[in-house]
DSSP file (Angstrom, degrees, kcal/mol; ACC not computed):
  #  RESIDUE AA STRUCTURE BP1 BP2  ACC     N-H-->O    O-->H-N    N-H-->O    O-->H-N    TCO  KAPPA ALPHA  PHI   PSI    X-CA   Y-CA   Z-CA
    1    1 A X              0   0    0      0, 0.0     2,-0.6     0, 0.0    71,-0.2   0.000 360.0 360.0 360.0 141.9    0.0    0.0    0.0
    2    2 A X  E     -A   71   0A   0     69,-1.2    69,-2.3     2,-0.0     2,-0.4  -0.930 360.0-149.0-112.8 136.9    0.9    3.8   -0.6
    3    3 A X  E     -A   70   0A   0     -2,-0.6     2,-0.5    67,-0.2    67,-0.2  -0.894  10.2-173.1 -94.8 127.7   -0.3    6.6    1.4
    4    4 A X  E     -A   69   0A   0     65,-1.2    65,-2.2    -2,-0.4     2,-0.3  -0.995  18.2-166.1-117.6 130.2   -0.5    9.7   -0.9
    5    5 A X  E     -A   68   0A   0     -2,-0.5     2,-0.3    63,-0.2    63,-0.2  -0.993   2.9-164.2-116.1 147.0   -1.4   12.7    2.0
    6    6 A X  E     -A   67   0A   0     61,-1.4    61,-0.9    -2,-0.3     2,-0.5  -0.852   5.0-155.9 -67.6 130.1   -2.6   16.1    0.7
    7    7 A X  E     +A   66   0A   0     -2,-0.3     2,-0.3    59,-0.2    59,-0.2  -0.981  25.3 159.3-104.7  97.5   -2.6   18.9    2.9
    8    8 A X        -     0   0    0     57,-1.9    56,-0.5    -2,-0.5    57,-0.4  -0.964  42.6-144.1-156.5 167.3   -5.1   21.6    2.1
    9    9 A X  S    S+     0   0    0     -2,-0.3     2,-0.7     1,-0.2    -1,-0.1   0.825  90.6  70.0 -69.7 -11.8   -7.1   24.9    3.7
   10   10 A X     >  +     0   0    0      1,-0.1     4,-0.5    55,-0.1    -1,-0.2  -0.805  50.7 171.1-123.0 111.9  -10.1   24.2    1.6
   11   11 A X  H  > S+     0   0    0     -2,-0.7     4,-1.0     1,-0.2    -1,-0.1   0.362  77.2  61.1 -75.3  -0.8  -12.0   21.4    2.4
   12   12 A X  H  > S+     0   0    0      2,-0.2     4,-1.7     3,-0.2    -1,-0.2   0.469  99.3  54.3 -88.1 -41.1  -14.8   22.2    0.1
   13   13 A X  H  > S+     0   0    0      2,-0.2     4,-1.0    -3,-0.1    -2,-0.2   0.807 111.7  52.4 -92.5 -20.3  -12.5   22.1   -3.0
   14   14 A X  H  X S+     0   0    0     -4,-0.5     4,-2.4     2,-0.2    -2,-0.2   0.913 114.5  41.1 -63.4 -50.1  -11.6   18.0   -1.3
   15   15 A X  H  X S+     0   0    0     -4,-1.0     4,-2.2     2,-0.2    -3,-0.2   0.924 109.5  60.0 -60.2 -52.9  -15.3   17.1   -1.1
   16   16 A X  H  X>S+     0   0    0     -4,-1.7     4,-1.9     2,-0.2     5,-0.5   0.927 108.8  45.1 -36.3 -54.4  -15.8   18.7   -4.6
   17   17 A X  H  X5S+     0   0    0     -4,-1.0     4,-2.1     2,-0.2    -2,-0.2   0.926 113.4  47.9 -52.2 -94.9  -13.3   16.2   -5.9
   18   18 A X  H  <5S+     0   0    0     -4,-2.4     4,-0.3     2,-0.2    -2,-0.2   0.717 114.4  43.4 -22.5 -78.7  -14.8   13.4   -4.2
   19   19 A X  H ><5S+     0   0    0     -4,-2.2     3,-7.6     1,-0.2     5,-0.4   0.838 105.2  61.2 -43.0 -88.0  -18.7   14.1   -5.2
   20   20 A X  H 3X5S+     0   0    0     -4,-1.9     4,-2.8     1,-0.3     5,-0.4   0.734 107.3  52.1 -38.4 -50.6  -18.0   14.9   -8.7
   21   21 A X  T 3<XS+     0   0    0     -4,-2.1     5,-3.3    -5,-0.5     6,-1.4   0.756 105.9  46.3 -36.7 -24.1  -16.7   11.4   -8.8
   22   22 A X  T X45S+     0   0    0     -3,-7.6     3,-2.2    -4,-0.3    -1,-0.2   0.868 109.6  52.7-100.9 -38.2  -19.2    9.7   -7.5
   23   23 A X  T 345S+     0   0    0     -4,-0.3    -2,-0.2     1,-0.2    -1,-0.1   0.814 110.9  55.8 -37.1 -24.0  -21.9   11.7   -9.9
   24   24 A X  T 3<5S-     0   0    0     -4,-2.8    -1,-0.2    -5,-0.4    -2,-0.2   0.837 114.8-129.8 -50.4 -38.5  -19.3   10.3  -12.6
   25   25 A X  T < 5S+     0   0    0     -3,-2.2    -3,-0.2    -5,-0.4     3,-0.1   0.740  78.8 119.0  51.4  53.3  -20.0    7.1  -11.1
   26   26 A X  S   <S+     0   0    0     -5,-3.3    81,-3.7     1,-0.3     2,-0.2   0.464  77.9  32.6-101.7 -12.0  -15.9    6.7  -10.8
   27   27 A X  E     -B  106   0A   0     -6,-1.4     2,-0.4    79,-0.3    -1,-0.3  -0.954  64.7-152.8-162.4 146.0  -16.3    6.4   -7.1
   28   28 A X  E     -B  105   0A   0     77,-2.3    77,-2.0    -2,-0.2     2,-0.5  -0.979  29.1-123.3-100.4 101.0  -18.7    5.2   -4.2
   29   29 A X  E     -B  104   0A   0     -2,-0.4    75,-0.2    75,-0.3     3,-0.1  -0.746  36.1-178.2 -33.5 107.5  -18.7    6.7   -0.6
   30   30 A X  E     +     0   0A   0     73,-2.3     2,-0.4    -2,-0.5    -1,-0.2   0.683  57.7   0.1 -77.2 -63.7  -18.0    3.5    1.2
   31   31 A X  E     -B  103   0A   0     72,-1.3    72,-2.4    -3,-0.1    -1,-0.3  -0.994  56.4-161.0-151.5 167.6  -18.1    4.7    4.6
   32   32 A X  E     -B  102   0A   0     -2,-0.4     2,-0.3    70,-0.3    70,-0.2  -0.811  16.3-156.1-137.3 145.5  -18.8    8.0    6.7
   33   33 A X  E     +B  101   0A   0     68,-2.9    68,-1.5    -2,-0.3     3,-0.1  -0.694  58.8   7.1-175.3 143.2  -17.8    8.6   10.2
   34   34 A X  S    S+     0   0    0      1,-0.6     2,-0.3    -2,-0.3    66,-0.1   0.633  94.5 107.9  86.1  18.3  -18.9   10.8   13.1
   35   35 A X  S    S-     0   0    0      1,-0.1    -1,-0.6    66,-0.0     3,-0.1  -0.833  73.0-119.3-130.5-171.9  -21.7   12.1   11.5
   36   36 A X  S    S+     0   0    0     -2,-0.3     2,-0.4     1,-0.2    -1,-0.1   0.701  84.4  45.6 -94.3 -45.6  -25.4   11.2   12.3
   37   37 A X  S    S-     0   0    0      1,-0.1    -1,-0.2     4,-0.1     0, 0.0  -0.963  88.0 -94.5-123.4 147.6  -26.8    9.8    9.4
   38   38 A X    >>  -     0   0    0     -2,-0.4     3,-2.0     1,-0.1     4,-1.0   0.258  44.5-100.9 -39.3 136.8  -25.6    6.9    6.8
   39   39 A X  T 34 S+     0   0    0      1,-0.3   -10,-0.1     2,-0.2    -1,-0.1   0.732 124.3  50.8 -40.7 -22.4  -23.7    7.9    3.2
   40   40 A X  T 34 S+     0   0    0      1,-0.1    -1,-0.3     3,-0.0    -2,-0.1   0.680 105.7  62.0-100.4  -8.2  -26.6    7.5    1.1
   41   41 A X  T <4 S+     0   0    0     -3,-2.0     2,-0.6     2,-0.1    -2,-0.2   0.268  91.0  86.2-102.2 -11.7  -28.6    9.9    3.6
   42   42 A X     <  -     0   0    0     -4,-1.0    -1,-0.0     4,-0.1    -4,-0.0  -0.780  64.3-146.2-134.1 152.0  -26.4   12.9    3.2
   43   43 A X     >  -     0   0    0     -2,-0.6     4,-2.1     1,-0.1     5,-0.1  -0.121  31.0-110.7 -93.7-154.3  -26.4   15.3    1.3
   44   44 A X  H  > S+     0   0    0      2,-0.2     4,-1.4     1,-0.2     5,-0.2   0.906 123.6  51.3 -88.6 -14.3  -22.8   17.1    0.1
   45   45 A X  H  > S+     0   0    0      2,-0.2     4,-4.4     1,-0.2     5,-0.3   0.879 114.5  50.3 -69.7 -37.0  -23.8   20.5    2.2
   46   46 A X  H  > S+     0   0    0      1,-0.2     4,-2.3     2,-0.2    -2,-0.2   0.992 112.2  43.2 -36.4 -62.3  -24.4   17.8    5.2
   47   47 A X  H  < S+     0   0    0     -4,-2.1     4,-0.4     1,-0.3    -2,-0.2   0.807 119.6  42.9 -91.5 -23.6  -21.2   16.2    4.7
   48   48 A X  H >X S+     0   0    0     -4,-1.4     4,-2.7     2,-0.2     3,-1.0   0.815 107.0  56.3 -62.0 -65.2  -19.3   19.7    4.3
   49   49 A X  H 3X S+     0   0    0     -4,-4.4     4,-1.9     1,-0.2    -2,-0.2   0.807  99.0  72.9 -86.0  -8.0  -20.9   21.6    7.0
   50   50 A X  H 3< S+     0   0    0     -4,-2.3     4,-0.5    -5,-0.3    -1,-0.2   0.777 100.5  37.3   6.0 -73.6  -19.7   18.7    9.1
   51   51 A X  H X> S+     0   0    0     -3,-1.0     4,-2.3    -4,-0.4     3,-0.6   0.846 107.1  69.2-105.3 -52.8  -16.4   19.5    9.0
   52   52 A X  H 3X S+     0   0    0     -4,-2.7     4,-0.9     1,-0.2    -2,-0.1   0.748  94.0  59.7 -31.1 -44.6  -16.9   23.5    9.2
   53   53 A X  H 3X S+     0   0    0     -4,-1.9     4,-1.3     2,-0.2    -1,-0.2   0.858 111.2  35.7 -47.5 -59.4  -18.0   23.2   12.3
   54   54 A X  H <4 S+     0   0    0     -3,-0.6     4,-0.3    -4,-0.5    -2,-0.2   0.901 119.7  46.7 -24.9 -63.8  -14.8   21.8   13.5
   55   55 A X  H >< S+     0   0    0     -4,-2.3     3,-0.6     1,-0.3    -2,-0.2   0.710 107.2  64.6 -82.1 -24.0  -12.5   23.9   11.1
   56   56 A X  H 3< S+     0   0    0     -4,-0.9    -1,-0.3    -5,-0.4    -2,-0.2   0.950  98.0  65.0 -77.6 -36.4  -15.1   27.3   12.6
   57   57 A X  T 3< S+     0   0    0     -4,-1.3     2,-0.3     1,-0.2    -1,-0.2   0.671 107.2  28.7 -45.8 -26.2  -13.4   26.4   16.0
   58   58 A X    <   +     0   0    0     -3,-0.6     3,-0.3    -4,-0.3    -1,-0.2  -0.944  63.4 168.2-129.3 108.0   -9.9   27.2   15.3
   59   59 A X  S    S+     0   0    0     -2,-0.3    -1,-0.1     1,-0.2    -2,-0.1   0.314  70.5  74.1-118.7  28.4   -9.5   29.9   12.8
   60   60 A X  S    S+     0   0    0     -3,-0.0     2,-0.3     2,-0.0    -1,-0.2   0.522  77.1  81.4 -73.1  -6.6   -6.1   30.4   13.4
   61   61 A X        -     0   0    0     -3,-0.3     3,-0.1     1,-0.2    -3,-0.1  -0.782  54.1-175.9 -91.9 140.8   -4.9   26.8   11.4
   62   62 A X  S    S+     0   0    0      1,-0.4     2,-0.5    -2,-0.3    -1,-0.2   0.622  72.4  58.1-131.2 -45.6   -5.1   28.2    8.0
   63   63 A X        +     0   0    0      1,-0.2    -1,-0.4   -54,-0.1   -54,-0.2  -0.835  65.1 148.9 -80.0 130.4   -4.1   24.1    6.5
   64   64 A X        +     0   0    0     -2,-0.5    56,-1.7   -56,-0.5    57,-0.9   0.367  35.4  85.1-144.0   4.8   -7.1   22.4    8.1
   65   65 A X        -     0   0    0    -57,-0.4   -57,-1.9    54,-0.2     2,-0.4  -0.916  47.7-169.5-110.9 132.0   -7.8   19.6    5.6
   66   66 A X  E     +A    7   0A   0     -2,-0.3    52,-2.2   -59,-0.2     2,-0.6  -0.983   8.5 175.3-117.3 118.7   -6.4   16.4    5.2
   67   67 A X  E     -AC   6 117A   0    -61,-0.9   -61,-1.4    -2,-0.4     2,-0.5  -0.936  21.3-171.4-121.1 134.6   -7.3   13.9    1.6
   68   68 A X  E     -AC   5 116A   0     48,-2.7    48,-3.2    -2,-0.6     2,-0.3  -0.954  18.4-144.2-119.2 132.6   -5.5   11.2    1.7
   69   69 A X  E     -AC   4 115A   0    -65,-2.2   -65,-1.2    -2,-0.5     2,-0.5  -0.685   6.6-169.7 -62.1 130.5   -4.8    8.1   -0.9
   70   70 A X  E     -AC   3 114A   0     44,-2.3    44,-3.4    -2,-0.3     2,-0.3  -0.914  19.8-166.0-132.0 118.1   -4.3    4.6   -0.2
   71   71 A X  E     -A    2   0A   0    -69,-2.3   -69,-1.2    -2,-0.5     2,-0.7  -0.734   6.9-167.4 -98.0 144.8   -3.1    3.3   -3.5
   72   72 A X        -     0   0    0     -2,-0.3    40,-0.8   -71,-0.2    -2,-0.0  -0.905  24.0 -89.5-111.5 128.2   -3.1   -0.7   -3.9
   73   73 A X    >   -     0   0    0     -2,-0.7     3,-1.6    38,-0.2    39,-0.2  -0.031  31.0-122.0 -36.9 143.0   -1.6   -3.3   -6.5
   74   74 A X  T 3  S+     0   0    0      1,-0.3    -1,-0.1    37,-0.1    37,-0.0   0.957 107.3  68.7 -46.2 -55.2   -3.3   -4.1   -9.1
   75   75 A X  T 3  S+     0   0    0      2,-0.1     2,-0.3    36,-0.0    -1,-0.3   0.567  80.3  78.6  -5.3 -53.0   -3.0   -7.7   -7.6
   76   76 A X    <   -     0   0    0     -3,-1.6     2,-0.6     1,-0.1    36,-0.2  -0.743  60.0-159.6-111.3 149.7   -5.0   -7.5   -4.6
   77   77 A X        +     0   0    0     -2,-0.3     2,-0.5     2,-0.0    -1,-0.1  -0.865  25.8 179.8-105.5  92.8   -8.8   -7.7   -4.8
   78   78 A X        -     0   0    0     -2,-0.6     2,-0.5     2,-0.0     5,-0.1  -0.738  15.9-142.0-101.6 134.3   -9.7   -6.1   -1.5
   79   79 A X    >   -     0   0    0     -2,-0.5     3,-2.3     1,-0.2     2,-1.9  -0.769  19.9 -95.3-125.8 178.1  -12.9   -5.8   -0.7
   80   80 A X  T 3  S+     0   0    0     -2,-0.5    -1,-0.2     1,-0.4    -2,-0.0   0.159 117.9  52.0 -61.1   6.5  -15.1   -2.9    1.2
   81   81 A X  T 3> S+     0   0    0     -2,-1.9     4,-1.0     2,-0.1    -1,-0.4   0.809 113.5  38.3 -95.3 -36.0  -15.0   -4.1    4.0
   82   82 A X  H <> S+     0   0    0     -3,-2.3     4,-0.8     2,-0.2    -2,-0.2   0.487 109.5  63.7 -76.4   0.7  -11.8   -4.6    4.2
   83   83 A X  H  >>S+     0   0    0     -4,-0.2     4,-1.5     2,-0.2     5,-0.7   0.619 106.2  46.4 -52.3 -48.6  -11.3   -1.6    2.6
   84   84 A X  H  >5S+     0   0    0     -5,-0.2     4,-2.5     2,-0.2    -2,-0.2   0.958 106.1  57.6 -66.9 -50.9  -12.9    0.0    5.4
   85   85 A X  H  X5S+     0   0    0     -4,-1.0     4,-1.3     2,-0.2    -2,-0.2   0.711 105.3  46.3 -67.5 -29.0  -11.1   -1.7    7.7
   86   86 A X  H ><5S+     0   0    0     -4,-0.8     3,-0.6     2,-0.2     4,-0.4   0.995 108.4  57.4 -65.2 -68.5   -7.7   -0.6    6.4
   87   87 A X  H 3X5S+     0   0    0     -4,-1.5     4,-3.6     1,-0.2     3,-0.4   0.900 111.4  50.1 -12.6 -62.3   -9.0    3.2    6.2
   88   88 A X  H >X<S+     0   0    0     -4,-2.5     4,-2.3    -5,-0.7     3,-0.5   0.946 113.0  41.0 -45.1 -68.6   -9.8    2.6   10.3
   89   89 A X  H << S+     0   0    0     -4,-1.3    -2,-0.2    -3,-0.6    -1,-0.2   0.391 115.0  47.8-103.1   3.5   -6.9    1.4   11.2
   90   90 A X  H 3> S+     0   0    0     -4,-0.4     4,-1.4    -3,-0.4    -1,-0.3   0.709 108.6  57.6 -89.2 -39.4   -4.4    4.0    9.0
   91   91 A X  H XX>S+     0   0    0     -4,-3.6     5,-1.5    -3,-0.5     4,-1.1   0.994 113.0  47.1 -75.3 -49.2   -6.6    7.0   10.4
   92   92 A X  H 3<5S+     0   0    0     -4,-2.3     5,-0.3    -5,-0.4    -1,-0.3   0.702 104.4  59.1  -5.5 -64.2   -5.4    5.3   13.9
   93   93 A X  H 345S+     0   0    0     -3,-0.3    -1,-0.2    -5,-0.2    -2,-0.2   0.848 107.7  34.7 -29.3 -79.9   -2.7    5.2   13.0
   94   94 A X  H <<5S-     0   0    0     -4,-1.4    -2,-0.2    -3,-0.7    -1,-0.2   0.451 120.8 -86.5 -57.5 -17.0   -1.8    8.8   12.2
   95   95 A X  T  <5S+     0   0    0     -4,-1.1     3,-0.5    -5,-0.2    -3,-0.2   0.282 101.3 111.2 113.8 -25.3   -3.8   10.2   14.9
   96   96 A X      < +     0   0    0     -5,-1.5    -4,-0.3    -6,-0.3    -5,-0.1   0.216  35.2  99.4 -78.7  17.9   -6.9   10.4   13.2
   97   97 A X  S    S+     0   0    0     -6,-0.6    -1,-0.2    -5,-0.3    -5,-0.2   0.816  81.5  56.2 -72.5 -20.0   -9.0    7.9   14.6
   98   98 A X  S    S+     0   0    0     -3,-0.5    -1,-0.2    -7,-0.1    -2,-0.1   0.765  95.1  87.4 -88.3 -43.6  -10.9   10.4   16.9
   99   99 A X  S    S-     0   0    0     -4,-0.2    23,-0.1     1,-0.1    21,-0.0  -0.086  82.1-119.6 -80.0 153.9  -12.0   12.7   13.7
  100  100 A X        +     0   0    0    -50,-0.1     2,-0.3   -66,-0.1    19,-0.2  -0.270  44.9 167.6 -75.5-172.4  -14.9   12.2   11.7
  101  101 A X  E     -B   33   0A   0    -68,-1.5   -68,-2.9    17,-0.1     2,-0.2  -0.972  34.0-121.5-173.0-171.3  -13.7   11.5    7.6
  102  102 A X  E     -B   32   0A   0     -2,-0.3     2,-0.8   -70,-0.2    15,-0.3  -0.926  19.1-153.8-137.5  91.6  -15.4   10.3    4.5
  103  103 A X  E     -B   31   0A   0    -72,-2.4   -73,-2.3    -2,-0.2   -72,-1.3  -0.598  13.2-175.2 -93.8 107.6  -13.9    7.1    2.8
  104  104 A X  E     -BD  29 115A   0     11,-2.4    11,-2.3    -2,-0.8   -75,-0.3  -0.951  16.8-144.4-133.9 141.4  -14.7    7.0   -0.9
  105  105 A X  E     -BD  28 114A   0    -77,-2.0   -77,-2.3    -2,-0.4     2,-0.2  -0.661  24.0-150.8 -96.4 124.2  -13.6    3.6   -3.0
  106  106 A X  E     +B   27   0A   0      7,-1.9   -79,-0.3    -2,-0.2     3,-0.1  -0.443  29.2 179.8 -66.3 161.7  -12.4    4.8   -6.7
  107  107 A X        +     0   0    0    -81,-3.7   -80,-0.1    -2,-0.2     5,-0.1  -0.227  60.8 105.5-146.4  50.7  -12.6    2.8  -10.2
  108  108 A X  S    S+     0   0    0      5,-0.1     2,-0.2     3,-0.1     4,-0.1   0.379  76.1  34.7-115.8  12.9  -11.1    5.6  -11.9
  109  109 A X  S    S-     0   0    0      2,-0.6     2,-0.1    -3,-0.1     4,-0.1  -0.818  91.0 -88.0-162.8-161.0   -7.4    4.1  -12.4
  110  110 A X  S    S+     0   0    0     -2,-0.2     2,-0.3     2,-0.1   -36,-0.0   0.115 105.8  54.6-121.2  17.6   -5.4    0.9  -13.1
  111  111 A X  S    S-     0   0    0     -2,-0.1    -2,-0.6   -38,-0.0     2,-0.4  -0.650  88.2 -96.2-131.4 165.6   -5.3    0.3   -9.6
  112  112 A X        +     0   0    0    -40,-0.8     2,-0.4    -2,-0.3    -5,-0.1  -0.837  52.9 156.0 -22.4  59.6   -7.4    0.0   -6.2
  113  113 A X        -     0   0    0     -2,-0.4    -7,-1.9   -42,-0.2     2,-0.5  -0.659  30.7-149.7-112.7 156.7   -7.6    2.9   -4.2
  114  114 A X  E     -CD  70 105A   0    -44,-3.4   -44,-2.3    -2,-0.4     2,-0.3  -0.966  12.0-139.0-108.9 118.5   -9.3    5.0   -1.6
  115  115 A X  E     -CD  69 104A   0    -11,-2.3   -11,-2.4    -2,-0.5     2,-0.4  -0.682  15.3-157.3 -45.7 117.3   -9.9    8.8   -0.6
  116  116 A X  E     -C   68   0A   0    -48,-3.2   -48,-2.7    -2,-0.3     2,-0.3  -0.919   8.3-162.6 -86.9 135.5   -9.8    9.9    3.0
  117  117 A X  E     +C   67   0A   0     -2,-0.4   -50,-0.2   -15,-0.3     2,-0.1  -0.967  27.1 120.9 -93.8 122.3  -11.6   13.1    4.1
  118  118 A X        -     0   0    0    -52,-2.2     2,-0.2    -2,-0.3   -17,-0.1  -0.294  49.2-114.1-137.0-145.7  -11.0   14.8    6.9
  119  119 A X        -     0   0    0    -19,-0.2   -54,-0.2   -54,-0.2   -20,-0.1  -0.873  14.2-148.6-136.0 149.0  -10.1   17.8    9.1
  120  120 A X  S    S+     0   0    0    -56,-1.7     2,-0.3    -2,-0.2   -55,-0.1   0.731  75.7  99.2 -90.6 -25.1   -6.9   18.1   11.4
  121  121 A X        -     0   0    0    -57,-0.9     6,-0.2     6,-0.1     5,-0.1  -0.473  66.4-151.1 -88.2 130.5   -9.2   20.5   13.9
  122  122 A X    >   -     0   0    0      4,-2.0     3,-1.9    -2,-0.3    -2,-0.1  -0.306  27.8 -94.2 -94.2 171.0  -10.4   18.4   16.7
  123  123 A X  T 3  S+     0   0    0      1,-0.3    -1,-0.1     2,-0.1    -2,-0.0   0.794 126.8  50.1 -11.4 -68.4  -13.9   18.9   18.9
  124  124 A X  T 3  S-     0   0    0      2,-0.1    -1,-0.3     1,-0.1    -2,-0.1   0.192 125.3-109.2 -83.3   9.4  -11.9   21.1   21.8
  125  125 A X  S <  S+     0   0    0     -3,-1.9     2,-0.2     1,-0.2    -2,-0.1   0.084  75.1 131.6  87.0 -34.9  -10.5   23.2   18.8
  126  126 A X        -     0   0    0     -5,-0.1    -4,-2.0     1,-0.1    -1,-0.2  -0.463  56.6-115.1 -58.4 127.4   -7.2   22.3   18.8
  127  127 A X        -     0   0    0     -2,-0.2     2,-0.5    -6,-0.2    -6,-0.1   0.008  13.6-132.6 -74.7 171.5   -5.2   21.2   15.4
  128  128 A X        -     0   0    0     -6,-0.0     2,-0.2   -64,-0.0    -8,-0.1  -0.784  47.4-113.1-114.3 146.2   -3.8   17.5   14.9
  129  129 A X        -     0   0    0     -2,-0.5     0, 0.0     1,-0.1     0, 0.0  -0.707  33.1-166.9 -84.1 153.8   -0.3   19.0   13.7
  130  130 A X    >   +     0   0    0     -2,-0.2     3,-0.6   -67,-0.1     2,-0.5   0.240  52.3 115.6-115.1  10.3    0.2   18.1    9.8
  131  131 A X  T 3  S-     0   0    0      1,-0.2     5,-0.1     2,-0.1    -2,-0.1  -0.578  92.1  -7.5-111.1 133.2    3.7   18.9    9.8
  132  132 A X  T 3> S+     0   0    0     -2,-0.5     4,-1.7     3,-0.1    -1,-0.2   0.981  89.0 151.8  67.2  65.8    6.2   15.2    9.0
  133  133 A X  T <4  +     0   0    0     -3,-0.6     4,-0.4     2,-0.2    -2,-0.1   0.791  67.9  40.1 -89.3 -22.2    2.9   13.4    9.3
  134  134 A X  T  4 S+     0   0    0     -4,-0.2     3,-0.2     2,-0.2    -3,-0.1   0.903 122.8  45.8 -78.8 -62.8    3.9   10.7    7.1
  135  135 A X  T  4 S+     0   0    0      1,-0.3    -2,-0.2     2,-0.2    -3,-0.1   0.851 119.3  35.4 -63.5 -34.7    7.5   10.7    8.8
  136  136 A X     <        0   0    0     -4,-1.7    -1,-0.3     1,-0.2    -2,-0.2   0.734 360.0 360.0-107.0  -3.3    6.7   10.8   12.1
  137  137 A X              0   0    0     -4,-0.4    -1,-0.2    -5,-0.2    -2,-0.2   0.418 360.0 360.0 -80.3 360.0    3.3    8.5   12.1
């Protein structure tokens, strides 16, 4: 597996990304977590204002979005559940286990992969630091 992480202030332009994909029908929200209601039950200003809420708590952190890849060999046929279950247990990993995110499965490339969405700004306001996140996680 590869982790590709993006770092960026606008979470709006991550989610964009994501959705148009799945209107493509190039990608499937797989799983949601830390929101209220199921993936097929929200809509994208739901899943959006989400994360605002968070990201309205601290407005000094100016990077406050994390989308993240996990690219796979062609080889392995993994499938959403365990897809899901890798997603868990990377956002753990990093620190992220606490935050809500958005897991959507692509079919847009010669590979197996997944999207994370997320935010670094936690409940109590405070940022997950972004900075070596790969190196030091």
């Amino acid at each position: 597996m590869v982790a590709v992480i993006h770092q960026s202030s606008s979470l709006r332009n991550i989610l964009n990304y994501n959705e148009h994909k799945v209107k493509e029908r190039k990608a499937v929200c797989l799983e949601v977590s830390g929101f209220i209601k199921e993936a097929a039950d929200l809509s994208f200003t739901e899943k959006l204002r989400r994360f605002e809420k968070l990201i309205d708590l601290n407005q000094t952190t100016t990077v406050n979005s994390l989308h993240i890849s996990l690219n796979f060999d062609p080889s392995e046929q993994l499938s959403d559940e365990r897809l899901r279950e890798v997603a868990g247990v990377y956002l753990n990993k990093i620190g992220f286990g606490e935050q809500p995110y958005l897991l959507y499965k692509h079919g847009d490339a010669g590979h197996p992969h997944v999207h994370l969405v997320t935010t670094n700004i936690k409940p109590d306001g405070k940022a997950i630091t972004l900075h070596n996140l790969a190196k030091v996680k």
